[in-house]
C-alpha positions in Angstrom: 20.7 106.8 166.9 13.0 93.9 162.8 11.6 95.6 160.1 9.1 98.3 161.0 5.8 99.1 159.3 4.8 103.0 159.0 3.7 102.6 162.6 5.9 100.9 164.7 9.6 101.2 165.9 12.8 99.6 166.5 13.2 97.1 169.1 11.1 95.1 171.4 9.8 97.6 174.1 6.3 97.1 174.7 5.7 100.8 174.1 6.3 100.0 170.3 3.8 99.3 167.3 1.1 100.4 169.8 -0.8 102.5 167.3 -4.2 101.0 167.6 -4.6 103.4 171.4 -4.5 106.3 168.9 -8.1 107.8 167.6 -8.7 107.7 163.7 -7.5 110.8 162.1 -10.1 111.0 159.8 -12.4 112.7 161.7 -10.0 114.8 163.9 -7.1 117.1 163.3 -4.3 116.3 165.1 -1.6 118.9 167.1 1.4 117.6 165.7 5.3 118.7 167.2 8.0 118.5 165.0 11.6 118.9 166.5 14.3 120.4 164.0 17.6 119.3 164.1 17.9 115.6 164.5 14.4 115.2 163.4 13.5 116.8 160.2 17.3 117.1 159.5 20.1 115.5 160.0 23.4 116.8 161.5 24.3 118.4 158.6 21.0 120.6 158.2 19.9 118.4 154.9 16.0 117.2 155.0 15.2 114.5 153.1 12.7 114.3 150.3 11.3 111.3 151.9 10.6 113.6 155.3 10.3 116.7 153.0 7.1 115.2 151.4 5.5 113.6 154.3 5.8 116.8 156.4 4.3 119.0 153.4 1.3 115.7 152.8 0.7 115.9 156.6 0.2 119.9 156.4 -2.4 119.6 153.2 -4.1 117.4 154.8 -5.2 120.5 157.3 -3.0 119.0 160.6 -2.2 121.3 163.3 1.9 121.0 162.2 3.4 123.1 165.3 7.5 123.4 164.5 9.1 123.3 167.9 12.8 123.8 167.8 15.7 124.9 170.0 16.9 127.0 167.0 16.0 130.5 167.0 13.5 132.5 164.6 15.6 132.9 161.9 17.1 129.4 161.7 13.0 128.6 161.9 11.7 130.3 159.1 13.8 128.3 156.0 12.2 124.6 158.0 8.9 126.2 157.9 8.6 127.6 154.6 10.2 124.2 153.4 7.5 121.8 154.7 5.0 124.5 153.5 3.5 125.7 156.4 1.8 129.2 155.3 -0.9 129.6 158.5 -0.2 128.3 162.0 2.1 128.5 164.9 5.7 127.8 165.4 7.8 127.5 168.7 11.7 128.6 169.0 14.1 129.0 171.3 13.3 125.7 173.1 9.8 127.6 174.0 11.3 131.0 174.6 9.7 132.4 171.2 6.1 131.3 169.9 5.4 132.9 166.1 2.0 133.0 164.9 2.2 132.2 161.1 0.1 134.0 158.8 0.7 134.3 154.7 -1.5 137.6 154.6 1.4 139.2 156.9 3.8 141.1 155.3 6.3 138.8 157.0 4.7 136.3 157.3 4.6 135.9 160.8 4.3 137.4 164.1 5.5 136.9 167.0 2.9 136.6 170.3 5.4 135.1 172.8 8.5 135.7 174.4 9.8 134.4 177.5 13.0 136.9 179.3 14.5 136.4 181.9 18.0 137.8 183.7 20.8 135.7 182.7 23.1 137.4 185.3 23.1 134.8 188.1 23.4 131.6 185.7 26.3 133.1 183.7 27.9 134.2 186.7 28.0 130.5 188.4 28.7 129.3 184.9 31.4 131.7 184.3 33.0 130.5 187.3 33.4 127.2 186.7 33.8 126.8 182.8 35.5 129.9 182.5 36.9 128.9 179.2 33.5 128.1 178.2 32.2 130.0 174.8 28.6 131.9 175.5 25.9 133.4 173.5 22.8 135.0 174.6 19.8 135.9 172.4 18.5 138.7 173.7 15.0 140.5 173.8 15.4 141.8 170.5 16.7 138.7 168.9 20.0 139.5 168.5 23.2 137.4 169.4 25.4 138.5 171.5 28.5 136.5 171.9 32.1 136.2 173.3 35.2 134.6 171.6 33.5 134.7 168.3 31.1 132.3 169.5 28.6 131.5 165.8 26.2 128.0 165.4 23.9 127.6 162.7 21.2 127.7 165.3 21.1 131.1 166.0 20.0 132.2 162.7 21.9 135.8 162.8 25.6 136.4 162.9 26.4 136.9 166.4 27.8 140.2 168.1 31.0 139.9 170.2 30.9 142.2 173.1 32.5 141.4 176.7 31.0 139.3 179.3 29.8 142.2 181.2 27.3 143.1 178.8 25.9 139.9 178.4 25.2 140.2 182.1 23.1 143.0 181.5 21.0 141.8 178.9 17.5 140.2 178.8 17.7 137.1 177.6 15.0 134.5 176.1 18.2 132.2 175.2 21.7 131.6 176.5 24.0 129.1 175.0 27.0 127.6 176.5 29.6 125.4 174.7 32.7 124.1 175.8 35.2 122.7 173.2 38.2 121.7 176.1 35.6 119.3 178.1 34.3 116.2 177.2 30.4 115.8 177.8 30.7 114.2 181.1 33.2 117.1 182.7 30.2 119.5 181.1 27.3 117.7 182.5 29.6 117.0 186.1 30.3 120.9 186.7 26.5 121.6 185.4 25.2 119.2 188.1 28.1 120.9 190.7 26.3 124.5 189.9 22.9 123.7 190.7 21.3 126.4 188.1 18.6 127.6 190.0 15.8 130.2 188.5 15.9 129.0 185.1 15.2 126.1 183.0 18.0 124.1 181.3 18.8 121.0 178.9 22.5 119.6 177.7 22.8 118.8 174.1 24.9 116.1 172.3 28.0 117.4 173.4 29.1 120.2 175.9 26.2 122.3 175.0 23.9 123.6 177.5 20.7 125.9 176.4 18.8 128.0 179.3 15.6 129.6 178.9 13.2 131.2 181.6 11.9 129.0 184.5 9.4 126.9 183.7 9.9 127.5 180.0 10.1 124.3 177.7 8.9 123.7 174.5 6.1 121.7 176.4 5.2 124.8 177.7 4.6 126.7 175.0 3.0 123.8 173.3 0.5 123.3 175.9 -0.2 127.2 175.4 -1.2 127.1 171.5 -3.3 123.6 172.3 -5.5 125.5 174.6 -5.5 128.4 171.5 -6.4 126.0 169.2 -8.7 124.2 171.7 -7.3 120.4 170.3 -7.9 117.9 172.8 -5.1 116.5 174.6 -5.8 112.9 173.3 -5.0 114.2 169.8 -1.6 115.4 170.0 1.6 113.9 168.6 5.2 115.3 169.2 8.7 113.8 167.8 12.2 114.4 168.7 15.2 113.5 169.5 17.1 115.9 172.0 17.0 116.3 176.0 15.4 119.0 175.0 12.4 117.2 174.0 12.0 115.1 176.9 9.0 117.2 178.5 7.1 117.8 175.0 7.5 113.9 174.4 5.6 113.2 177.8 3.4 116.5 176.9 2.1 114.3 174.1 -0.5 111.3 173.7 1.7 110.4 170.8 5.2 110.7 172.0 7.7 109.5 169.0 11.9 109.0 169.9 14.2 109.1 167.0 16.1 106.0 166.6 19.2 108.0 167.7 18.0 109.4 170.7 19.7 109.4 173.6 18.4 106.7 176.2 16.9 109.2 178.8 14.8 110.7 175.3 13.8 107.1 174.8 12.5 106.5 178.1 10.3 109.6 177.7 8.5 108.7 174.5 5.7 106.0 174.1 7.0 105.1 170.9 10.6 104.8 169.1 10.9 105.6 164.8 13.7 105.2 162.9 17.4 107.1 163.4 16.9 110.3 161.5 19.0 109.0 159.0 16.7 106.3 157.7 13.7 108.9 157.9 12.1 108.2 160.6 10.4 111.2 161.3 8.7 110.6 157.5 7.9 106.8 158.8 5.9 108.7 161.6 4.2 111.6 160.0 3.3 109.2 156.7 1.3 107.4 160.1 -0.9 110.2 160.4 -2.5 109.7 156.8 -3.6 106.1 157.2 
């Protein structure tokens, strides 16, 4: 996933403890993008109080605090209500779902975004060559369908099982693809081999490939709610850890790696924190309040 102050980050790249490029926050409210799963919590879903805390201090303090998360809505919801967002915006899906959050809602929240697109040509080419491959697909709706019993934590609703056929037939906003027989490098080989075209895609930590629409990102939805909010671009701050934060890293003026992140991740960010396992997206947000 060298002692650091609550502003720089492991290491000796020069894109570290560079801090003093960044306005004072005193005067402005910063857009800030928090990643879930590797960021807020670790691998086992547990926040810490440490990141707990500094998440809730950074929302009192009247921050723009924008989750933006691979998982889907219902997997969203528990991170929200944790760090105490009650009014704002969240982004799921990796971008493919954008929730307007509002306490006066009977819900809660709304949603006012949602990316579709045919899955049929991607699962096909998928199909074909990881045809022992588990899939999931959240569809319009936001339900889950899956085949071979296909459940993660991410999805936030126990997943149907129906045949591969209907999957082709749905509208997606998500599809999921995890392969337990290949080692990452097989995955990512016969990913590069099928040349997904018409959609957007990102490989997790292991086998694990997540589509959305083309073009769709969490970037992209970001970029949406700043021109909502009408925040300048200079005053935005986004951390994660995933290949699936690569583009909202380089979306941001403040782009913040985990300690743990992969090297491509790294390489997007202007910054690097602590692993997620020695808090380092509290390190980062306790940053904002100086």
């Amino acid at each position: 996933m060298t002692t650091l102050t609550e502003t720089s980050v492991a290491g000796n790249d020069d894109r570290r403890d560079n801090n003093q490029n960044y306005p004072s926050t005193t005067a402005h409210k910063l857009m800030v993008a928090l990643d879930v799963d590797g960021t807020l919590v670790d691998h086992d879903g547990h926040m810490s109080v440490p990141v707990r805390e500094a998440a809730r201090d950074v929302v009192a303090a009247g921050h723009h605090v924008t989750i933006a998360t691979g998982r889907s809505l219902n997997a969203t919801l528990p991170i929200i209500e944790h760090i105490g967002i009650e009014n704002g915006y969240a982004v799921c899906s990796n971008g493919g779902v954008t929730l307007r959050l509002d306490s006066s809602l009977s819900d809660g929240y709304e949603i006012v975004h949602k990316a579709t697109f045919d899955p049929g040509p991607a699962l096909r080419a998928l199909r074909k060559r990881l045809p022992s491959a588990k899939y999931a697909l959240e569809d319009e709706d936001g339900n889950f369908l899956s085949t071979e019993r296909f459940q993660d934590a991410s999805f936030g609703v126990e997943a149907i099982g129906v045949d591969f056929q209907t999957m082709l037939d749905a509208t997606a906003v998500r599809v999921v693809v995890f392969s337990a027989e290949n080692t990452p490098e097989e995955f990512n080989a016969a990913i590069r081999h099928i040349g997904l075209a018409g959609v957007t895609y990102s490989v997790g930590w292991t086998a694990w490939l997540d589509i959305a629409a083309a073009g769709v990102t969490k970037a992209s939805a970001l970029e949406h709610l700043r021109g909502r909010l009408e925040i300048e671009a200079h005053l935005t701050v986004a951390v994660g850890d995933g290949r699936n934060d690569i583009e909202m890293l380089g979306w941001a003026a403040r782009g913040v790696a985990m300690g743990q992140a992969p090297e491509e991740v790294i390489a997007a960010a202007n910054e690097v924190t602590h692993s997620v396992f020695d808090d380092g997206a509290a390190h980062v947000l306790r940053s904002l309040l100086l």
